[in-house]
C-alpha positions as CSV (number, residue, x, y, z in Angstrom):
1,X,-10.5,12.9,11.9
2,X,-7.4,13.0,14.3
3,X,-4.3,11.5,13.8
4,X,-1.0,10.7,14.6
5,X,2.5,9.2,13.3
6,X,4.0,6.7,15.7
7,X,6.6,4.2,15.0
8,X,5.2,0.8,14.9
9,X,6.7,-2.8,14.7
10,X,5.5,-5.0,11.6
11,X,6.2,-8.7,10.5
12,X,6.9,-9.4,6.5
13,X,5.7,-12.6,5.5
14,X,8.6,-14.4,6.0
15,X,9.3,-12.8,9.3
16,X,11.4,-10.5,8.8
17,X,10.5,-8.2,11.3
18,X,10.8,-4.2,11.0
19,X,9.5,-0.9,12.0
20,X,7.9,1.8,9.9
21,X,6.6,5.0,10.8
22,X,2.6,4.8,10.4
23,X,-0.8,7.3,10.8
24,X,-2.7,6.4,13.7
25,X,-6.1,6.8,12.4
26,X,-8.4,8.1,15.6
27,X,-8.7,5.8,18.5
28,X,-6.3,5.8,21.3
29,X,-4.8,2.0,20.7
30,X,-1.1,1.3,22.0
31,X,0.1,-0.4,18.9
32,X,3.9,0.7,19.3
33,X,4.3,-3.0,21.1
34,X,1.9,-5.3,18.6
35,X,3.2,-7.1,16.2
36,X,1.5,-5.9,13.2
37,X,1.5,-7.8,9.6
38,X,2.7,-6.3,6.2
39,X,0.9,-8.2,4.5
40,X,-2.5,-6.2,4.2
41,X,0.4,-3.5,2.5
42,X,1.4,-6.2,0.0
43,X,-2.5,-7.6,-0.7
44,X,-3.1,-3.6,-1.6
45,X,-0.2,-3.5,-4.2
46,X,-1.3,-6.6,-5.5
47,X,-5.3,-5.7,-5.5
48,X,-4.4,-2.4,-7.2
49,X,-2.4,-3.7,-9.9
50,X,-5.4,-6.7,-10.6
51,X,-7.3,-3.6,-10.9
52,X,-5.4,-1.7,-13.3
53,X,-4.8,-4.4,-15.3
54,X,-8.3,-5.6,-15.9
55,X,-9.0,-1.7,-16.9
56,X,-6.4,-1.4,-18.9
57,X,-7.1,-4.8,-20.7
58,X,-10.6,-3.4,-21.7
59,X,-9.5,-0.2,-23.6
60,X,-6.3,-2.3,-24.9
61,X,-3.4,0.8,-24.7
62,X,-0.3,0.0,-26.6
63,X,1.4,0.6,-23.4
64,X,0.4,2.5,-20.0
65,X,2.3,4.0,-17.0
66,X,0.6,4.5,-13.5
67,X,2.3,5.9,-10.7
68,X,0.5,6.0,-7.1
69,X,1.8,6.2,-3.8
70,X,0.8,4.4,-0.5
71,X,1.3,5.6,2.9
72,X,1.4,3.2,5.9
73,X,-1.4,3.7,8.3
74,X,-3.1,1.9,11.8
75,X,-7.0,1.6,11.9
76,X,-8.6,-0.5,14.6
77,X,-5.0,-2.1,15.4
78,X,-4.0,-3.7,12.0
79,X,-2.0,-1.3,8.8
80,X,-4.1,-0.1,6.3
81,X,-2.9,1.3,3.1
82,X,-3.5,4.8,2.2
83,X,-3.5,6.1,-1.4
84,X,-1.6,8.9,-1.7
85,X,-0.2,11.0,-4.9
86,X,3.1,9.9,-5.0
87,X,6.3,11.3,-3.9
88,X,7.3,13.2,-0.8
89,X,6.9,10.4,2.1
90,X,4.8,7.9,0.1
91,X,5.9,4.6,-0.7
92,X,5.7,5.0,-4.7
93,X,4.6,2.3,-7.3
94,X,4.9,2.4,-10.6
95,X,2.9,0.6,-12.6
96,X,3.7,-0.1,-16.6
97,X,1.2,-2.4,-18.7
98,X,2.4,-3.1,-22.2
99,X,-0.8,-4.6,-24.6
100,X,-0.2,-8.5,-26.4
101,X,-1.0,-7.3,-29.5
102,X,-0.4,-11.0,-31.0
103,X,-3.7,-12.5,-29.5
């Protein structure tokens, strides 16, 4: 697979707009002039954490840490999240779940 880091211009939610540096993946797509939408960045933080959560709800840990990294990438014109180890150049996440032990 080819790719390529380009800087590209995004729009947050509330319209804040910014630019991030982000792997083209394949394709040859001029994306440095589309407005592209954080939010698919967001949805995977939030999709992520559902995920932990409902794992860590079944095996019921006194308390958990997770740490993951995402890296910002452009597939077929829109960002993509990338899961990464974290560190280096990835947008890091830590995750901590602590158990209800009362219900």
């Amino acid at each position: 697979m080819t790719s390529r880091q380009e800087i590209v211009p995004v729009q947050l939610a509330d319209g804040t707009r910014l630019h991030i540096k982000a792997t083209i993946l394949g394709g040859e797509e001029d994306v440095a002039f589309k407005l592209l939408s954080f939010e698919q960045m967001t949805d995977t933080i939030e999709h992520v954490s559902n995920a932990l959560t409902a794992a860590l709800k079944k095996v019921k840990p006194k308390k958990a840490s997770v740490e993951f990294g995402l890296e910002i990438a452009v597939e077929a014109g829109k960002l993509t999240a990338l899961l990464v180890e974290s560190g280096g150049k990835a947008l890091s996440a830590n995750y901590v779940y602590k158990c209800d032990r009362t219900r």
